[in-house]
C-alpha positions as CSV (number, residue, x, y, z in Angstrom):
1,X,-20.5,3.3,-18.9
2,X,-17.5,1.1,-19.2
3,X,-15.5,3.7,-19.9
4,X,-16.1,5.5,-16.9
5,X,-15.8,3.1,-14.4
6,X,-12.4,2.8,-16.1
7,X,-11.4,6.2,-15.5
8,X,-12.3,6.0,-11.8
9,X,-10.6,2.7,-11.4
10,X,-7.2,4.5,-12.9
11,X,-7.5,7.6,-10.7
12,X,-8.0,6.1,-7.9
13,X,-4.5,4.3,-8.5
14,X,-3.1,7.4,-9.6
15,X,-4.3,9.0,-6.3
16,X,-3.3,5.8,-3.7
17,X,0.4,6.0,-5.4
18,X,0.9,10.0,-5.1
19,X,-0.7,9.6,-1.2
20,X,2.2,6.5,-1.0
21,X,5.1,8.4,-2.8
22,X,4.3,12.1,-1.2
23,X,2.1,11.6,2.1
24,X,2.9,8.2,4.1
25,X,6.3,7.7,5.9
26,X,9.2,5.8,4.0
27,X,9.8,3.8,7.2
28,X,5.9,1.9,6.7
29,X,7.4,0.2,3.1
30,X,11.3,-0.7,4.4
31,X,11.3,-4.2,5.0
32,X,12.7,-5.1,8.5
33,X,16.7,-6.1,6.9
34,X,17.0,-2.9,5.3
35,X,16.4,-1.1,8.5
36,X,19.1,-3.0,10.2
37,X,22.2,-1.5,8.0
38,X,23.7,1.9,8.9
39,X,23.4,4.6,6.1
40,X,27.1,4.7,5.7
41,X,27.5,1.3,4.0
42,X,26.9,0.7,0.6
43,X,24.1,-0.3,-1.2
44,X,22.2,0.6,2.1
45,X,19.4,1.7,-0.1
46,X,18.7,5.0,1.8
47,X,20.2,7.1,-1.1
């Protein structure tokens, strides 16, 4: 029993970070001073 609440407890976090990485906007996770700096600079973080 243990072990399978453990493998729904890991796919569920496998699922939520593919949905974050692949499905949801980049914009929702950059934190309100990254947004501020053009992409020309460096270390802008958009590359």
């Amino acid at each position: 029993m243990f072990q399978s609440i453990l493998v729904y407890i890991i796919l569920a976090i496998a699922v939520g970070y593919l949905i974050k990485k692949f499905l949801l906007p980049r914009s929702l996770f950059v934190s309100g001073s990254d947004k501020s700096k053009p992409c020309g600079q460096d270390d802008c973080g958009c590359h």
